[in-house]
C-alpha positions as CSV (number, residue, x, y, z in Angstrom):
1,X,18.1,-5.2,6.2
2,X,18.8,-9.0,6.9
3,X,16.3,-10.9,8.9
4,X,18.9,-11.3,12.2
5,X,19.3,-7.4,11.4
6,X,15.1,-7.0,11.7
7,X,15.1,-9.4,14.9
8,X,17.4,-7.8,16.6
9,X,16.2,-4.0,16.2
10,X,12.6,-5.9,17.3
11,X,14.0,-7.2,20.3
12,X,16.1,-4.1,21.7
13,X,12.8,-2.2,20.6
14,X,10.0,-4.7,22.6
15,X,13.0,-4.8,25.5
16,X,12.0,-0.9,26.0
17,X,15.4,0.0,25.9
18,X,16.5,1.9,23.1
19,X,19.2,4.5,23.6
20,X,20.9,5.0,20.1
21,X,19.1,6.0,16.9
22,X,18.8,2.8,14.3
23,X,20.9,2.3,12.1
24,X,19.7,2.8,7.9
25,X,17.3,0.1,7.1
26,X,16.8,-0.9,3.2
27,X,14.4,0.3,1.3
28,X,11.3,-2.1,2.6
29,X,9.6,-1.9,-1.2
30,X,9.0,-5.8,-1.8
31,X,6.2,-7.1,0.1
32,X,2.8,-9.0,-1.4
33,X,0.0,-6.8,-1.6
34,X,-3.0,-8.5,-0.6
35,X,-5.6,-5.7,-1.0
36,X,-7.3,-4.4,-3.8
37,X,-8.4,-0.7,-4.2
38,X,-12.1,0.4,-4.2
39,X,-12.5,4.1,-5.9
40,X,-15.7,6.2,-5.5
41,X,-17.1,4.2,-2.5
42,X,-17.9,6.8,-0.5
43,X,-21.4,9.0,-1.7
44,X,-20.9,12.8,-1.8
45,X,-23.9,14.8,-1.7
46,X,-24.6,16.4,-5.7
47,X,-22.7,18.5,-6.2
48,X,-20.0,18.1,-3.9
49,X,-16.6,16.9,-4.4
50,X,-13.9,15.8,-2.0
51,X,-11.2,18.6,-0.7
52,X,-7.6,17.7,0.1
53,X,-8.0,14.6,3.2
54,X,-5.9,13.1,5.7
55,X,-8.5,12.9,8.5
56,X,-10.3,9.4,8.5
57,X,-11.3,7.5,11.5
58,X,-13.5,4.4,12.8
59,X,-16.3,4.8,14.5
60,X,-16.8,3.2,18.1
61,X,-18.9,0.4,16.5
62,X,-16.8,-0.8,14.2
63,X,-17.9,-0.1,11.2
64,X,-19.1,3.5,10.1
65,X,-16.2,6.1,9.0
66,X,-15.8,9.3,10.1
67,X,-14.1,11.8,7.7
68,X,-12.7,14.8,8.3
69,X,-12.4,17.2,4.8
70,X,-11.6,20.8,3.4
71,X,-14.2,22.2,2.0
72,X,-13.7,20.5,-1.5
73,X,-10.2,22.2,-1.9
74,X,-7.3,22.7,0.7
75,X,-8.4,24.6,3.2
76,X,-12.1,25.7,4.6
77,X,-10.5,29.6,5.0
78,X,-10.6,31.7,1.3
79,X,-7.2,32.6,1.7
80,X,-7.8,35.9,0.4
81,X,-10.4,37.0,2.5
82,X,-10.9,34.4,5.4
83,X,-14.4,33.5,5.2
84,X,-15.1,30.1,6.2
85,X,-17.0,28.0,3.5
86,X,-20.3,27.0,4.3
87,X,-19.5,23.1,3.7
88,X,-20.1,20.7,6.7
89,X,-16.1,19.4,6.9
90,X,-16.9,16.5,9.5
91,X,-18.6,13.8,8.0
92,X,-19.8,10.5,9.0
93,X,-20.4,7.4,6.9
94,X,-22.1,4.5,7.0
95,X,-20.4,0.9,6.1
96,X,-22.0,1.0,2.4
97,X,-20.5,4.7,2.3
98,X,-23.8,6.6,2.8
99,X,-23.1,10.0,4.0
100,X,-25.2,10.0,7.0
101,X,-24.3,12.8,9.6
102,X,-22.2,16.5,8.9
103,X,-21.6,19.2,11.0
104,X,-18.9,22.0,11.8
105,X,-19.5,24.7,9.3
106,X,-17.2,27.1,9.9
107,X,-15.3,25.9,13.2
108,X,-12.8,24.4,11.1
109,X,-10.2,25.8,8.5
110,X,-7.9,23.3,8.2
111,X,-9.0,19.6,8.9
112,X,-5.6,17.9,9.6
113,X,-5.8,14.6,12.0
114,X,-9.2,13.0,13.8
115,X,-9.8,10.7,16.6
116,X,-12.8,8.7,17.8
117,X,-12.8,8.3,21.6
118,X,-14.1,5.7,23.6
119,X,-17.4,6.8,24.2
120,X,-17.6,7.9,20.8
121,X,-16.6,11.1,21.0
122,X,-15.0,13.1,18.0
123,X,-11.9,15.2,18.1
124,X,-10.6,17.0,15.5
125,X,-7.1,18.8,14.6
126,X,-7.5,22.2,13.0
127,X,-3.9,22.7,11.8
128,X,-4.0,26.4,10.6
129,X,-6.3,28.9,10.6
130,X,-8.0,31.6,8.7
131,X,-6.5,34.7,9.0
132,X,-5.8,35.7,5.1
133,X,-2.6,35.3,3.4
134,X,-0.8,37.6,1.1
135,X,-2.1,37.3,-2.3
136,X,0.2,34.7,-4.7
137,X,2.9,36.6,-6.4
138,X,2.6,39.3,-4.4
139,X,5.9,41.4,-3.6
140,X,8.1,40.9,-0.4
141,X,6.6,42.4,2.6
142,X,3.7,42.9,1.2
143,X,1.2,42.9,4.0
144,X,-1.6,40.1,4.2
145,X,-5.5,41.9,4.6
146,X,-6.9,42.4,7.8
147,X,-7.9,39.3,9.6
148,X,-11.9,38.7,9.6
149,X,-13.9,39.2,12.4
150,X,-14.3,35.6,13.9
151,X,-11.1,33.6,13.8
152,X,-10.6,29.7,13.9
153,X,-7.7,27.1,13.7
154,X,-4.9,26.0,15.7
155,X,-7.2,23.8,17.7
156,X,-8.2,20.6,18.8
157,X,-11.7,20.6,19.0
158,X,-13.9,17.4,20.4
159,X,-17.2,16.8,19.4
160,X,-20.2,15.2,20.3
161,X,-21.4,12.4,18.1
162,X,-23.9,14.6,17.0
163,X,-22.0,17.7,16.6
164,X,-21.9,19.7,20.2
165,X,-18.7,21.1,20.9
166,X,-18.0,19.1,24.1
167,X,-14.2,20.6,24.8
168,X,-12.1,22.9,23.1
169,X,-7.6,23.2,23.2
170,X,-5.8,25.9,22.1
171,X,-6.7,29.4,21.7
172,X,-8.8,30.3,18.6
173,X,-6.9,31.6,15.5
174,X,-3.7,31.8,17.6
175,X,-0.9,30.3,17.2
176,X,1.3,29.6,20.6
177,X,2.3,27.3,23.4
178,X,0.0,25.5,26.1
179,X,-1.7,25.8,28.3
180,X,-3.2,28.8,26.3
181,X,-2.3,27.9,23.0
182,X,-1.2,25.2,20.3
183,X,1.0,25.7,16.8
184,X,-0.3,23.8,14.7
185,X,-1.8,20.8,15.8
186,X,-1.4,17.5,13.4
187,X,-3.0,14.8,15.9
188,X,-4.9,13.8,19.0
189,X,-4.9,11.0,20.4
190,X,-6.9,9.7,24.1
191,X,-4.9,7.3,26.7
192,X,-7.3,4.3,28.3
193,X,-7.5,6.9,31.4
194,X,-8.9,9.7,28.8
195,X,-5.4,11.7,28.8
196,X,-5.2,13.3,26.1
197,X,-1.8,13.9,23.7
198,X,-1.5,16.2,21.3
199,X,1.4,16.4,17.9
200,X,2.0,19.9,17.0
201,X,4.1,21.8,14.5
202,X,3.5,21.2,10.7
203,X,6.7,23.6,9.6
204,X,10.0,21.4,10.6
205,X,10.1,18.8,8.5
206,X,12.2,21.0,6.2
207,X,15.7,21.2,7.0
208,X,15.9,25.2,6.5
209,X,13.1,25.3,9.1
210,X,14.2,27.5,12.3
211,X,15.5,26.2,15.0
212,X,12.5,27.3,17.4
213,X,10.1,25.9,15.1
214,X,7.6,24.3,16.9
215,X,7.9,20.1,16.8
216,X,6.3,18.8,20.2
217,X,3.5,16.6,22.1
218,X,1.7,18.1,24.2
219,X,-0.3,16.4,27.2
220,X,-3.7,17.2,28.8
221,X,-5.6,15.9,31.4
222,X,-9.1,14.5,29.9
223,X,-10.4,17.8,31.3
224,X,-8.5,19.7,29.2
225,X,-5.7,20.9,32.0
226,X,-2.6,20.8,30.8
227,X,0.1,18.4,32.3
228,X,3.4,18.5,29.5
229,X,5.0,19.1,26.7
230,X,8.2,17.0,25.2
231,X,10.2,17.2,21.9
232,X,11.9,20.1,20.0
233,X,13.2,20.6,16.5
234,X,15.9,17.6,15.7
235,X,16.6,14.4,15.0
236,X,17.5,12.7,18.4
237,X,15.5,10.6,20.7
238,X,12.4,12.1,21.4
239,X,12.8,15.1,18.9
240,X,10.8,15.5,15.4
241,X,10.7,17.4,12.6
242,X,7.1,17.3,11.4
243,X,5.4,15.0,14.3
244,X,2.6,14.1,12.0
245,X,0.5,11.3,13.5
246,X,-0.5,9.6,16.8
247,X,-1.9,6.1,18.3
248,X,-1.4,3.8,21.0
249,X,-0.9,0.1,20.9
250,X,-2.4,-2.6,23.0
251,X,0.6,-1.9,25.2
252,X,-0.6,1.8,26.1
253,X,3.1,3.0,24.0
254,X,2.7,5.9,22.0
255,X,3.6,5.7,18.4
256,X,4.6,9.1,17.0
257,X,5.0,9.2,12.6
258,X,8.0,11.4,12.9
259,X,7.9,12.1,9.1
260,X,10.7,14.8,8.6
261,X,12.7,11.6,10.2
262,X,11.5,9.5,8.3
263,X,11.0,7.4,11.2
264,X,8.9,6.2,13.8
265,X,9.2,6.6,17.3
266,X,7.6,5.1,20.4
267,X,7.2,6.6,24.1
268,X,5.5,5.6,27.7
269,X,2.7,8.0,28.3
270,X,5.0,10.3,30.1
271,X,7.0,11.3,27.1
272,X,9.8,8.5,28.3
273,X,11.9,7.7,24.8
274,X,11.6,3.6,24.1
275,X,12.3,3.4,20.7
276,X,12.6,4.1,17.3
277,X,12.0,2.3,13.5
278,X,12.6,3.5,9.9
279,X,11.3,-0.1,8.2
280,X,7.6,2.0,7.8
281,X,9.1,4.6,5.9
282,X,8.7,7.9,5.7
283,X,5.3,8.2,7.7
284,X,2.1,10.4,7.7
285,X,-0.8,8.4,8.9
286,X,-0.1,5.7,11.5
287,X,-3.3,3.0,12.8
288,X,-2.5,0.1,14.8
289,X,-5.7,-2.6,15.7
290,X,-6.7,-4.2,18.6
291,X,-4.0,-7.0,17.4
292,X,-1.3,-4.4,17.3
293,X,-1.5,-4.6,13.5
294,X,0.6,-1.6,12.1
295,X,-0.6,0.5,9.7
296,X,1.2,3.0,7.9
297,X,0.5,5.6,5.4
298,X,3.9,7.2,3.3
299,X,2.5,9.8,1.1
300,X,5.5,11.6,0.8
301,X,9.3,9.3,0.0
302,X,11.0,11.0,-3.1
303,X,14.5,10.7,-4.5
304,X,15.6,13.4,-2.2
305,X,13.3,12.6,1.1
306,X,13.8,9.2,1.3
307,X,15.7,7.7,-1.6
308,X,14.7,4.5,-2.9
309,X,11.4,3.7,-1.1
310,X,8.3,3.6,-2.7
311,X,4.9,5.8,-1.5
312,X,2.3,3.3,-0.6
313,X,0.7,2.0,2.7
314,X,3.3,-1.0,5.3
315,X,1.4,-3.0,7.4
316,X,3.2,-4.9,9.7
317,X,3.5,-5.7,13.3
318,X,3.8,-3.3,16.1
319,X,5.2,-5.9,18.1
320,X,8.1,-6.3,16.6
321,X,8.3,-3.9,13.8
322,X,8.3,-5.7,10.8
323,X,6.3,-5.1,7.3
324,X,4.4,-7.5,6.3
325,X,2.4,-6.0,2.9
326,X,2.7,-3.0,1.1
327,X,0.5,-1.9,-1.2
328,X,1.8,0.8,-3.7
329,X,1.3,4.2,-4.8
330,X,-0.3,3.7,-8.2
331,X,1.1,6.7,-9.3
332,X,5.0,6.5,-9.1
333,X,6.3,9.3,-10.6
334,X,4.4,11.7,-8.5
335,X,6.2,15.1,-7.5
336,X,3.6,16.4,-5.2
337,X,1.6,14.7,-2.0
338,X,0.1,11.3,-3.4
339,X,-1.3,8.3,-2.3
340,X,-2.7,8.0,1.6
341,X,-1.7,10.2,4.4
342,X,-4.5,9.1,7.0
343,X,-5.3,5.6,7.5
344,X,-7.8,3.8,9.5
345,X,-9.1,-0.1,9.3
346,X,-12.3,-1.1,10.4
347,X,-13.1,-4.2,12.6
348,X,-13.3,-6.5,9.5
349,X,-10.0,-5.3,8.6
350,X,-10.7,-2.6,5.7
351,X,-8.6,-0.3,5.0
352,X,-9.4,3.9,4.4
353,X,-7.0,5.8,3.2
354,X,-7.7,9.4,3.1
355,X,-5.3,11.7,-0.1
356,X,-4.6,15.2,0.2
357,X,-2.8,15.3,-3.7
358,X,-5.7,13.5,-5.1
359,X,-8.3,14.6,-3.2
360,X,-10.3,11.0,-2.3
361,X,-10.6,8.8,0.4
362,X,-10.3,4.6,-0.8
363,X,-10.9,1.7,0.3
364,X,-8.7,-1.5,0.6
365,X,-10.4,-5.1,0.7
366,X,-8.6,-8.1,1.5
367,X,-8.6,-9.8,-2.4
């Protein structure tokens, strides 16, 4: 895309008024890279290794890092049996990466997005849950085991700094639609006023998926009583296959990482459609800083999802939606989930980004 081309999609974008979808951007691939990669920063306890990540978050003071993990593989839930792993998933470190606070031992099967509140507070995404699955290989139709006796997942659960269960959404182990239930909750993000806005459905990104597959954000009070929910399975304004990640800007606009669309999309806090981007890619993780510094996270572009951009983390502006760096996917020939899909920068502007394919969460220093 030419430069009048970029100032002129920021400009209808920052006007508000957006009513068609934008037009194919170029692959946004050549940018400097600033940052250099720290590996093994963060301290496991012995013995312990990472799980599949895309939960990381900043603590309200700044500095400490909150991480949400499975269980040192993919999911918290044996899938054979559903017993819940005894591993603390939600983890807490300090800025020299010293694991200094766990909890949620079996509350969680599958630790998707995370969010650190105002006053601190931790919520938490739980984006399955753990009723068992059919073994692998197993013939058509064959029927999955009974479901254990205490069920988990499809929830949003927030947390007490030091681990109290402060609020719950969604009904346990069931999936469904609000007020009583979620589907598969990727996000959670809180407005200024403590509303809070759920992304749910995990399924759509595919384009086989079924045309009531759940794609949607959901709306609560900061109570928990539910106010709306917008978006269904598509590709128009205020649609999404795959709404995978949340945040607000200085602005109070919500930024939605519409992956299967490969796009962004931005919204007023009542669900109004403002605008749209594709110049981040094909997103999974979205952050944007108190200087409306966008950070995004593609973990998934391929030939056939998003030919000819590269996996890697964009920052930019969320002012005017332009990429500034990228830094790259060290491995570009992957064929599975690589690189980051959750990012978060803390107040010295590090960068954390937190791999389901590799299992690991980096960090990104300013060289």
């Amino acid at each position: 895309m030419t430069t009048a081309r970029l100032v002129i999609v920021a400009a209808i974008a920052m006007s508000g008024s957006y009513p068609f979808a934008q037009a194919t951007v170029q692959p946004v691939n050549e940018r400097p890279n600033p940052y250099q990669t720290v590996e093994n920063y963060f301290k496991l306890p012995d013995g312990r290794r990472w799980g599949s990540t895309s939960a990381v978050e900043i603590d309200k003071d700044g500095r400490s890092i909150w991480v949400a993990e499975r269980c040192g593989v993919n999911s918290c839930a044996d899938p054979a049996t559903g017993k819940m792993s005894p591993l603390d998933p939600v983890l807490k470190f300090d800025a020299s990466g010293k694991l200094v606070k766990s909890f949620g031992a079996g509350m969680i099967a599958f630790a998707h997005g995370i969010h650190v509140d105002r006053d601190g507070n931790i919520w938490v995404t739980d984006a399955n849950d753990n009723r068992p699955r059919p073994a692998r290989g197993a013939a058509p139709g064959t029927p999955a085991p009974p479901p254990p006796a205490k069920l988990v997942g499809h929830q949003v659960i927030k947390f007490s700094p030091d681990g109290k269960v402060l609020m719950t959404l969604g009904k346990a182990g069931v999936a469904g639609n609000p007020p009583d239930a979620l589907t598969e909750p990727n996000d959670v993000v809180t407005a200024a006023n403590g509303d809070i806005y759920v992304a749910e459905g995990h399924s759509g990104q595919n384009n086989n998926a079924p045309p009531d597959t759940v794609a949607r954000i959901s709306k609560f009070t900061k109570d928990g009583k539910f106010i709306k929910s917008w978006g269904k399975l598509g590709s128009g304004p205020g649609e999404f296959r795959t709404p995978h990640g949340l945040t607000f800007d200085s602005r109070g606009r919500l930024f939605v990482a519409d992956r299967g669309n490969v796009r962004l999309q931005i919204f007023d806090q009542d669900g109004k459609f403002l605008a749209e981007t594709k110049t981040f890619s094909r997103l999974s993780g979205i952050y944007i800083d108190k200087n409306d510094v966008l950070y995004g996270a593609d973990s998934e572009s391929s030939a056939t999802s998003n030919p000819g951009w590269k996996r890697g983390m964009r920052v930019g502006s969320a002012k005017d939606l332009t990429v500034q760096y990228f830094i790259p996917d060290p491995d570009q020939n992957a064929t599975g989930t690589s690189a980051a899909e959750g990012v978060a920068v803390d107040a010295q502007g590090n960068i954390y980004g937190a791999e389901v394919g590799p299992k690991a969460v980096k960090k990104y220093t300013k060289k």
